[in-house]
C-alpha positions as CSV (number, residue, x, y, z in Angstrom):
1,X,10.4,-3.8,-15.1
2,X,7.6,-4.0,-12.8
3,X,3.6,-2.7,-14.0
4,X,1.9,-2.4,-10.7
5,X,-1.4,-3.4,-11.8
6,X,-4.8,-3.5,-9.9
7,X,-7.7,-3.5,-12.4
8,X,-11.1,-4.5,-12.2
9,X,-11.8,-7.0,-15.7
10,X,-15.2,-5.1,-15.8
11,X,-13.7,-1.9,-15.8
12,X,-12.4,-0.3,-19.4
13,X,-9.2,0.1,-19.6
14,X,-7.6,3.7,-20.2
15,X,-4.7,4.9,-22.2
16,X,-2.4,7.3,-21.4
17,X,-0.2,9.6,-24.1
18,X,0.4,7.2,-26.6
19,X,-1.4,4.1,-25.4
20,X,-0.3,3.8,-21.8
21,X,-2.4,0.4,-20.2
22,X,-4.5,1.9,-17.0
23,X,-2.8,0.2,-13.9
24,X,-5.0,1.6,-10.8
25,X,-8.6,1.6,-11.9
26,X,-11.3,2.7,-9.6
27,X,-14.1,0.5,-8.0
28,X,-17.7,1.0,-9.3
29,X,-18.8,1.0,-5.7
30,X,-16.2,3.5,-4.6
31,X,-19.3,5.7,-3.6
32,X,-21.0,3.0,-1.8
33,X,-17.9,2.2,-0.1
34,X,-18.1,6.4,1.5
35,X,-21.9,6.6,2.0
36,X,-24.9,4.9,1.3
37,X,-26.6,8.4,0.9
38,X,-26.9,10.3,-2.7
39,X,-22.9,12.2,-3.0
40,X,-23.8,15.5,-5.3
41,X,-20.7,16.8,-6.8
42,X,-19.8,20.5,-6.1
43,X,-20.6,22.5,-9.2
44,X,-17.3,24.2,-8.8
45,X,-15.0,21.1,-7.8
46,X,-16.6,19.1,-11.3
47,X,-13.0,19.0,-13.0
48,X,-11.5,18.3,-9.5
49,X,-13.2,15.4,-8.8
50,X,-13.4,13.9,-12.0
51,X,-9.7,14.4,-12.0
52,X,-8.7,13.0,-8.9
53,X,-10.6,10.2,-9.7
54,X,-9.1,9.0,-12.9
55,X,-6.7,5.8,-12.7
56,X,-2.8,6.3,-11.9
57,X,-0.2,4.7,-13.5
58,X,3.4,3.1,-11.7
59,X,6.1,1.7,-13.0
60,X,9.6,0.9,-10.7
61,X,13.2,0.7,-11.7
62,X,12.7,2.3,-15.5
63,X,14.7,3.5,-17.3
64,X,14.3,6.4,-20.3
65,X,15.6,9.2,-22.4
66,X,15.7,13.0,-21.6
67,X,15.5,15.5,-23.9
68,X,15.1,19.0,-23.5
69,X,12.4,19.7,-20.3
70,X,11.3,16.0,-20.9
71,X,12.1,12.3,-20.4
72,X,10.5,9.2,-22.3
73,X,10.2,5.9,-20.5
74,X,9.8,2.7,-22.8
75,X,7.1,0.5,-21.5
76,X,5.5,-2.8,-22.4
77,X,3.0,-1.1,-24.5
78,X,3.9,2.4,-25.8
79,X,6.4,5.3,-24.7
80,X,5.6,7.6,-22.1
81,X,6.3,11.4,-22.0
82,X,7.2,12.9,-18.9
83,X,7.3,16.4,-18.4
84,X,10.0,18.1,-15.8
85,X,8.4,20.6,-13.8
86,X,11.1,24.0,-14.0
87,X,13.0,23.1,-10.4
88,X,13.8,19.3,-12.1
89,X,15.6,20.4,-15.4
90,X,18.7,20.2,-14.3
91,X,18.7,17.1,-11.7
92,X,18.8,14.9,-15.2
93,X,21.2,15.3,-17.8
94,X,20.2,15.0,-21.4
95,X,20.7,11.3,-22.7
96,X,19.9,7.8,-20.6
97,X,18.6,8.0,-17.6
98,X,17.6,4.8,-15.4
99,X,17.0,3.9,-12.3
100,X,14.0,5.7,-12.0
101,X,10.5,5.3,-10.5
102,X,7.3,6.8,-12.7
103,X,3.8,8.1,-11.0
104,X,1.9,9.4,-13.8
105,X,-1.3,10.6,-14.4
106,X,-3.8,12.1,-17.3
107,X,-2.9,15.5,-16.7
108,X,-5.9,18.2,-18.3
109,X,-7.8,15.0,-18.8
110,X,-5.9,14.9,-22.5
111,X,-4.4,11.8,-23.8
112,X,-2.0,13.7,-25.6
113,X,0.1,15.7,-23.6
114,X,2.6,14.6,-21.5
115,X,2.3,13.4,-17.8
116,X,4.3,16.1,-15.6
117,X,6.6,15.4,-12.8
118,X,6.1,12.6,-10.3
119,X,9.5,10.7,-11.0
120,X,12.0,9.7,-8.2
121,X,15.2,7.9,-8.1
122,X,15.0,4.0,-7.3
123,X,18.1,4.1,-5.0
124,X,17.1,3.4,-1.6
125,X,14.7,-0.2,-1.3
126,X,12.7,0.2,2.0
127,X,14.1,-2.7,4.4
128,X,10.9,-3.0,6.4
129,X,7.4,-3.1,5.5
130,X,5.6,0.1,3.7
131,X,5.7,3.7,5.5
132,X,2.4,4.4,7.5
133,X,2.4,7.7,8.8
134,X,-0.1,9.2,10.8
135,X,-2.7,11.2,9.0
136,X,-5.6,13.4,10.6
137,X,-8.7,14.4,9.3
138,X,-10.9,17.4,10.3
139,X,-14.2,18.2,8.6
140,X,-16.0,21.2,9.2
141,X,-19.6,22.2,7.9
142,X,-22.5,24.1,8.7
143,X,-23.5,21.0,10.8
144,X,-20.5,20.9,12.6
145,X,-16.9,19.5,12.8
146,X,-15.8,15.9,12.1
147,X,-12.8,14.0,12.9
148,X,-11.1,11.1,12.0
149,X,-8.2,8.8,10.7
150,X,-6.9,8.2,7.5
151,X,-4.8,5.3,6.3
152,X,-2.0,5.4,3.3
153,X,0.7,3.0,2.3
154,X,3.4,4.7,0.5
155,X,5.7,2.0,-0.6
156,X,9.2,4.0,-1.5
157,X,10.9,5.6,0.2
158,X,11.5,8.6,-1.9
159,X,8.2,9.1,-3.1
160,X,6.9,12.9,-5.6
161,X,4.5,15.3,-4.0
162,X,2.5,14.8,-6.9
163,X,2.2,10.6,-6.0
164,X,1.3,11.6,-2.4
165,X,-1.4,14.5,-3.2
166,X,-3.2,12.1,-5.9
167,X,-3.0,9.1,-4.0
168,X,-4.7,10.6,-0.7
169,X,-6.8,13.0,-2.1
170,X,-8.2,9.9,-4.2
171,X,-8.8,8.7,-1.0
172,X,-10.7,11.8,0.9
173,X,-12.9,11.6,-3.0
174,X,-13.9,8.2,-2.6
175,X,-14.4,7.8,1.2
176,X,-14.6,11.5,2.6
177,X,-16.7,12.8,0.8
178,X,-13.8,15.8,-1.0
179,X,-15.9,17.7,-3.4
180,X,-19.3,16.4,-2.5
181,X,-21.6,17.7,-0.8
182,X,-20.4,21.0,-0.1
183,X,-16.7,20.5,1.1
184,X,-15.2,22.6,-1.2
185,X,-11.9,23.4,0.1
186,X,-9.2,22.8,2.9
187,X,-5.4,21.8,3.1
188,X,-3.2,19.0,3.0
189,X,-0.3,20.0,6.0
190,X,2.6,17.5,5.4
191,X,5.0,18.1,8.5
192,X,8.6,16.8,8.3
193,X,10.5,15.5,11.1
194,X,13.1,18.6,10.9
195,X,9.8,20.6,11.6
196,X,9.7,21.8,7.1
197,X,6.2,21.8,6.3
198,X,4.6,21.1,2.7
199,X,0.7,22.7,2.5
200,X,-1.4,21.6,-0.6
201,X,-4.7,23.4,-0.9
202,X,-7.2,21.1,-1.8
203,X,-9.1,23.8,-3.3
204,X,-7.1,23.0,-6.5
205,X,-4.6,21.1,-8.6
206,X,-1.5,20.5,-7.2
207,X,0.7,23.5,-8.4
208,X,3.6,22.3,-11.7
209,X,5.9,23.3,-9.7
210,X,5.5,21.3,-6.7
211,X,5.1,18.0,-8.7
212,X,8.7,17.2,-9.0
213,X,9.1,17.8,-5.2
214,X,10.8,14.7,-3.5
215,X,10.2,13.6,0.1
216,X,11.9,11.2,2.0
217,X,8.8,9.2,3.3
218,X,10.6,7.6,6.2
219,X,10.8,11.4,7.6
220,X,7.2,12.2,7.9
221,X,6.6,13.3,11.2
222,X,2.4,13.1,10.4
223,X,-0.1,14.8,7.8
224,X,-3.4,16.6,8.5
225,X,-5.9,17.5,6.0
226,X,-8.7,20.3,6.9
227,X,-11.5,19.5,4.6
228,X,-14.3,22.8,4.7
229,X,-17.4,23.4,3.3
């Protein structure tokens, strides 16, 4: 079992459910990296921003136990509860399961309760280097509209909605200014290459039911994110 782990020493280390080890910890210049300038949080993005910011948590080719709506991965450190969004109940039986891949997060910033969603098969092994795919960014304020590029590795092939929300909206927080400053809202537009289209509104958490979703990466056409004030 692989723990992808990139930690800062200086930074504390979190626990997830029962004692999960933070793996992805965030800079303490991750808001110098965005903007020398003073970044005031949106009153009204607060939980938001504080949750897209938290640390993630990976672990490839696991394996675990389902019962009922969830399934419990054995880790180095402590067991971790995943919970199966409705749509996913029935994609794992009850008993062993293995060959999975984990993205998990504090979800309601609670040690507690389980993680929900984000696990994908570990089936397919990408045979060339990590998926790229194009991703615009349009900013619009009273000042006036913005545009850019925005880079992402995604390093599966299957990869979870919910891994592909976190991971670049915990991007647009840390060098786009998302939830600073008066850009309250907007939408993620994920466009497949058979033309089906996922939208995520940035305006708040990625919906339960969309964090079991499963996209074949290598069949991104291109994203664009709108980003308003």
């Amino acid at each position: 079992m692989k723990l992808s782990t990139i930690a800062k020493s200086s930074l504390a280390l979190g626990i997830l459910t029962t004692g999960i080890i933070t793996t992805h910890a965030q800079s303490a210049n991750a808001a110098e990296s965005f903007n020398s300038g003073v970044q005031i949080i949106n009153k009204d993005n607060t939980s938001l921003h504080s949750y897209y910011r938290q640390a993630y948590y990976e672990f490839n080719n696991v394996s675990g136990t389902k019962k009922d709506n969830q399934i419990t991965v054995e880790t180095d450190h402590h067991p971790l509860r995943i919970q199966l969004p409705q749509s996913e109940l029935n994609k794992y039986q009850d008993g062993p399961v293995s060959n999975i891949d984990v993205f998990a997060v504090r979800e309601y910033n609670d040690t507690k309760l389980p993680s929900i969603g984000g696990i994908t098969q570990n089936t397919i092994s990408l045979k060339d280097d990590p998926i790229t795919p194009k991703i615009s960014l349009r900013k619009s304020n009273g000042t006036g509209i913005f545009t850019d590029d925005v880079h992402l590795s995604i390093e599966k092939q299957n990869v979870s909605l919910k891994e592909l929300d976190f991971k670049l909206r915990q991007q647009l927080v840390e060098h786009d200014g998302l939830y600073t400053n008066g850009y309250k809202h907007g939408n993620i537009f994920i466009r497949m290459k058979d033309n089906v289209r996922h939208d995520i509104d940035l305006s708040d958490k990625l919906p339960v039911s969309q964090m079991g979703t499963v996209i074949d990466a290598t069949q991104i056409d291109h994203i664009h994110v709108e980003m308003k004030s």
